[in-house]
N, C-alpha and C positions, 0 to 999 in steps of 0.2 A: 504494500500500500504506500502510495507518494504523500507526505503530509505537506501542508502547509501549501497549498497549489494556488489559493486565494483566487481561486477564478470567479467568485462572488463579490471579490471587494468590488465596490462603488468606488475605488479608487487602484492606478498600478503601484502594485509595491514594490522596492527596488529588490532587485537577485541577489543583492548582499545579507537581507532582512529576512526573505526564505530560505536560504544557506543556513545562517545563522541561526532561526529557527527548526528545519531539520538536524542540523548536530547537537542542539543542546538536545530536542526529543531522543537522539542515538545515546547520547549520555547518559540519561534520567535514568532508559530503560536499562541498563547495564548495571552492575555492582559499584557501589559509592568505595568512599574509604570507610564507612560508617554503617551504611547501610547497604542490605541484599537488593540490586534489581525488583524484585516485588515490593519490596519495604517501600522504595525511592516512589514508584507508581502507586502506592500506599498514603503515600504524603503528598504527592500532585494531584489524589482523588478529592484527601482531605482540606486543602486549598478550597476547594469549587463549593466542599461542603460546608466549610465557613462561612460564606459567604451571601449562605439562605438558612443561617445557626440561630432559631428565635432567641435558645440562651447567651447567644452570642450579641444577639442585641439588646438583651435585658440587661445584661452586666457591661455592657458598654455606657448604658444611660446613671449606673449606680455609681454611691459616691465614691465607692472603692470597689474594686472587682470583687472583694471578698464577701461584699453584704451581703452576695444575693447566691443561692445553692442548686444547683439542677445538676442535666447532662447535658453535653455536648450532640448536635445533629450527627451524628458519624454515620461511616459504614465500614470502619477498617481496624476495629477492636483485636480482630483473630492475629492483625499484621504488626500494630503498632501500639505500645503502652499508652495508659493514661495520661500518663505525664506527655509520652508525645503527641497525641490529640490536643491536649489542651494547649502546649506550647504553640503547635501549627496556627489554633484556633487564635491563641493570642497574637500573633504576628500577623495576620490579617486583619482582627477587629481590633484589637486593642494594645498595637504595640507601643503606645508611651508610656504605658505604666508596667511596663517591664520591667523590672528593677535586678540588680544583683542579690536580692533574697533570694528573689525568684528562681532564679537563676543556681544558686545555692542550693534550695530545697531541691532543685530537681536533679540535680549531681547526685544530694544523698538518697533520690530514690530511682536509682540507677539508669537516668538520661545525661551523660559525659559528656563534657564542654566539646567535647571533639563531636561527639553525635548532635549535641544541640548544634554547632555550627553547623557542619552539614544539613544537616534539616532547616535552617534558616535560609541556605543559598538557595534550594532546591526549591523550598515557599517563595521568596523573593522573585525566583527568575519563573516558574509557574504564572504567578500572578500577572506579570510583568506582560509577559507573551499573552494571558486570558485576556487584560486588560486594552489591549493592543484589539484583538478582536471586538473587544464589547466595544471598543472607540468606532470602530467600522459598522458596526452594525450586523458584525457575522457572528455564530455561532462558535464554540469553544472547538478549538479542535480536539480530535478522539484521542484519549494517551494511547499511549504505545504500548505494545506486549513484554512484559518484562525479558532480559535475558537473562541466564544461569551464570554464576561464576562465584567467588569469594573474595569478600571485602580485603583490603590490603591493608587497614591497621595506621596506615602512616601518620604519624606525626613530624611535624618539623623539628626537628634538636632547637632549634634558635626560639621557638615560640615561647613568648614568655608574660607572667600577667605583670600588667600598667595601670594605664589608664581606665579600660575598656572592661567589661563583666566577664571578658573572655578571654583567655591566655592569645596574643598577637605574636606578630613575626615586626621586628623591629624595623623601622623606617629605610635603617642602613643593612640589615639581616638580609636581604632578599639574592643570597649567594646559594652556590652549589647547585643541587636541583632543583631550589627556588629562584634562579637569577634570573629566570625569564619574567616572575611575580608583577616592576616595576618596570612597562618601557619607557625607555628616553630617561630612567632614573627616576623617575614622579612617583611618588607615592603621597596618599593623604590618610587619615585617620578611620576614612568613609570604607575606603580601599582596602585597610589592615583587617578592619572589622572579620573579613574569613578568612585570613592567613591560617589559622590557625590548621585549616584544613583545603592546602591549597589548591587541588583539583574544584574546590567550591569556586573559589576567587575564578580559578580559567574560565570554568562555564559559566557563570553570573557575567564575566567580562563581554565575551566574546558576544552574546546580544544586548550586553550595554552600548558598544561601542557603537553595533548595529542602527538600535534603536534611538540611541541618543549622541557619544560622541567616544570618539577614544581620546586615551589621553595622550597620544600626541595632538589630536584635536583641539583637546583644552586651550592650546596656544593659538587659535587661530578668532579671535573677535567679530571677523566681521561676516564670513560666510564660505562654509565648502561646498567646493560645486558640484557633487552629489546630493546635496541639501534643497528641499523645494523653498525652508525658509530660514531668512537669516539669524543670527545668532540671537540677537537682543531678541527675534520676538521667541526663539527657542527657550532661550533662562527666563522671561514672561511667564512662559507655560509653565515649568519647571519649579519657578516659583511658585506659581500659585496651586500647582498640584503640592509643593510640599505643606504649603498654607493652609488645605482641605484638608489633609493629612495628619496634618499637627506635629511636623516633621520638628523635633526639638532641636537636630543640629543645625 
């Protein structure tokens, strides 16, 4: 099956944008470092189900997430712990009040900073790509069938906790078989945020760059001519989607 063919959009999308979207769905369905292939398509199901999660909009309206007590809309309980449900769920509905408690509690009840990273890039770039169609007015595309294999475990030796709720790969760290991490040497704090488990960072990247800009891009202010529009009105947008968002950084 060819995905991403967009022959519905109301609009042409460029060849760079469905590239970039077929390799990240080759990715998803494959073994993470964290997670099996089913898991990974376990947590891009749970994405979509967030997203029509009545508890999820009840404890988004409360004054603290913890006031209000139910379950989560799921369907992938058999695939993914509690903890990971509801972490998914919160990164959709209600990621400012994420806190490193949280973050904590769910370590001690066996979700690892390395698996919650992972499960973060996989929701982010999910959504990213849903949201991309809900903008066009198409339907979600169909995930992909998982493939067989085993997770690889890795961690980076350099990654280390800072600033961030989550142990990072240092600004200047991004050696060895992480050198590829920063190009052009740029890294930001936005950027570290999945170091931690760097195959996250590569596929979040490569349809960020897509979608929005890469960072050798960042240096260009006024307009790349693969771009229908120019930069100022691009960070507009950008802005005001973080603004709807309640994006704190």
């Amino acid at each position: 099956m060819e995905y991403f063919t967009y022959i519905d959009s109301p609009f042409n999308i460029r060849e760079d944008i469905k590239i970039a979207h077929r390799n990240y769905w080759k990715a998803l369905a494959a073994p993470g470092s964290w997670w099996t292939g089913e898991q990974r398509i376990s947590i891009a199901q749970e994405v979509r189900n967030a997203t029509a999660c009545g508890f999820c909009e009840e404890r988004k309206k409360a004054l603290s997430p913890y006031a209000v007590t139910g379950e989560h809309e799921h369907s992938t309980a058999e695939l993914l712990s509690t903890e990971a449900i509801d972490a998914i769920h919160r990164v959709v509905t209600d990621q400012d009040r994420i806190t490193q408690a949280y973050i904590d509690s769910n370590e001690q009840h066996g979700l690892s900073p390395e698996a919650y990273v992972e499960l973060v890039g996989v929701v982010v770039t999910v959504f990213s790509i849903d949201e991309f169609h809900r903008g066009l007015g198409l339907k979600a595309e169909l995930l992909p069938e998982p493939t067989e294999g085993v997770c690889s475990k890795y961690r980076p030796k350099q990654a280390a906790r800072g600033i961030g709720f989550v142990p990072m790969i240092p600004a200047d760290g991004a050696t060895g078989a992480e050198a590829d991490l920063w190009p052009a040497g740029i890294s930001a704090n936005v950027l570290r945020a999945l170091s931690l488990v760097p195959n996250a960072f590569r596929e979040w990247y490569q349809v960020s760059k897509a979608q929005y800009l890469s960072l050798e891009g960042m240096g260009n202010f006024v307009k790349q001519d693969d771009r229908a529009i120019n930069r100022m009105q691009m960070e507009l947008v950008a802005g005001r989607v973080s603004a709807i968002n309640e994006c704190f950084y």
